[in-house]
C-alpha positions as CSV (number, residue, x, y, z in Angstrom):
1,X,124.7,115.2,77.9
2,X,121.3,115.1,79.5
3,X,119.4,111.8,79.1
4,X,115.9,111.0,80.5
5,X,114.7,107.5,80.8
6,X,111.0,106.7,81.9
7,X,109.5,103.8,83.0
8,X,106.5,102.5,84.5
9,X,103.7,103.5,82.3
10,X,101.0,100.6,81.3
11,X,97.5,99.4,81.3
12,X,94.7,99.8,84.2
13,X,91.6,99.8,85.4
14,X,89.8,103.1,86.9
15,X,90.7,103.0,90.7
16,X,94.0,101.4,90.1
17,X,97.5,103.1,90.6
18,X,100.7,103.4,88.6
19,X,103.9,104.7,89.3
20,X,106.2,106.4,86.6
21,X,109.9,106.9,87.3
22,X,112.3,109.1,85.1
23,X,116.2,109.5,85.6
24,X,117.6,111.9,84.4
25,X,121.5,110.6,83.9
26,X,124.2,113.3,83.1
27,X,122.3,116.3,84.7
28,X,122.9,118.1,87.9
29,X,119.7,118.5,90.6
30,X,117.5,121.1,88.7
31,X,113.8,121.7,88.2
32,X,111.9,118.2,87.2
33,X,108.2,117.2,86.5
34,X,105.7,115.3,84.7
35,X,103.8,116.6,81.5
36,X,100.7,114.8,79.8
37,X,99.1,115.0,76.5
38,X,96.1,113.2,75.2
39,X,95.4,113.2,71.1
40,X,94.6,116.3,69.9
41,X,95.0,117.8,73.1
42,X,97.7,120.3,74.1
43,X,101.1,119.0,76.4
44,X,100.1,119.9,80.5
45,X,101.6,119.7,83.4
46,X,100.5,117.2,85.8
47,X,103.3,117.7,88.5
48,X,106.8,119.5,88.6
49,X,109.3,119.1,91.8
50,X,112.5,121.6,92.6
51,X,115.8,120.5,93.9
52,X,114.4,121.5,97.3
53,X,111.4,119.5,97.2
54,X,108.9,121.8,96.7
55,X,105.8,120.3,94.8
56,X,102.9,121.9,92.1
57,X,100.2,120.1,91.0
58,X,97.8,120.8,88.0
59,X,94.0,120.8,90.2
60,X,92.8,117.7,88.1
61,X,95.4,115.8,90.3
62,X,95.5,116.7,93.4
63,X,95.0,114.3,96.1
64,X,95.5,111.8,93.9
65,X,99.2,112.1,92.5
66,X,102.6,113.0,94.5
67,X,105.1,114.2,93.0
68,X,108.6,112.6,94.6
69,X,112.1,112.7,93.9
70,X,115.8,111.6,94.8
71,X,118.3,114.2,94.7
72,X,121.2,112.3,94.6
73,X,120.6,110.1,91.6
74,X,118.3,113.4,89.8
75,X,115.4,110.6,89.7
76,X,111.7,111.9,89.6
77,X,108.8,109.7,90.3
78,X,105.2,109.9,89.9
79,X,102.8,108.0,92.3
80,X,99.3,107.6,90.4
81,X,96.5,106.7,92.5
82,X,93.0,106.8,92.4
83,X,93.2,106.8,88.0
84,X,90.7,107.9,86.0
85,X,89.5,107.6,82.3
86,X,90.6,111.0,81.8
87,X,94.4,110.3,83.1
88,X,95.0,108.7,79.8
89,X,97.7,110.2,78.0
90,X,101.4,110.0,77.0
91,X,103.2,111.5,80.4
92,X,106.3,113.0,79.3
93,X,109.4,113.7,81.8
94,X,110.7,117.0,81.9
95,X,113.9,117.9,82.9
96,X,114.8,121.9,83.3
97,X,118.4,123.4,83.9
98,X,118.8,126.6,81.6
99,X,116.5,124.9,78.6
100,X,114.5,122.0,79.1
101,X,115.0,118.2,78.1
102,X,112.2,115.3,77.7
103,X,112.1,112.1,77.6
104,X,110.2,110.0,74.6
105,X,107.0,109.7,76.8
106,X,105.5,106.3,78.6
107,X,101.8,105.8,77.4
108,X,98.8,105.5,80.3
109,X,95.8,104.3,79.5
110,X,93.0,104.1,82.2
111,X,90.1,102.0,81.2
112,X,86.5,102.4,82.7
C-alpha cells in the first residue's frame, strides 16, 4: 500500500529556508504536491509536480518555493526560501494515483 513519509518541517526565522521531503513508498510515479493549512483556515495547495516534471504553484509562493522531485524513488521535495510569518502551517504531502493519499503533516512555523 501507499505510504507517505515527511520530513523536514521545523522552526525559523522570517528570511530563512526549509526544505520538506515526502516519499511516497509503495506507489508508482503519479501526480505529487504539497498542501498547507493554518488553524481555522481551509487545506491549500502550495505546490503540486507531475511524473513529467511539470510544476504549479499557488501565487503566494512563487519565486520563493520550487517544487522538485525524483522519479525513480516517487520522492517529492519542497525547497522554502525566503519564509514568511504567513507560511506557517501544517504542509501536508499529497500523493495522487486514482484517489489521493497524505501524509500526517510536518508543522512550519515562521517567526517574525
Amino acid at each position: 500500500q501507499v505510504r507517505l513519509v515527511e520530513s523536514g518541517g521545523g522552526l525559523v526565522q522570517a528570511g530563512k529556508s526549509l526544505r520538506l521531503s515526502c516519499a511516497a513508498s509503495g506507489s508508482r510515479s503519479a501526480l505529487m504536491g504539497w498542501y498547507r493549512q493554518a488553524p481555522g483556515e481551509q487545506r491549500e495547495l502550495v505546490a503540486s509536480i507531475t511524473s513529467g516534471g511539470t510544476t504549479n504553484y499557488a501565487d503566494s509562493v512563487k519565486g520563493r518555493f520550487t517544487i522538485s522531485r525524483d522519479n525513480a524513488r516517487n520522492t517529492v521535495y519542497l525547497q522554502m526560501n525566503n519564509l514568511k510569518p504567513e507560511d506557517t502551517a501544517v504542509y501536508y504531502c499529497n500523493y495522487r494515483f486514482g484517489t489521493d493519499y497524505w501524509g500526517q503533516g510536518t508543522q512550519v512555523t515562521v517567526s517574525s
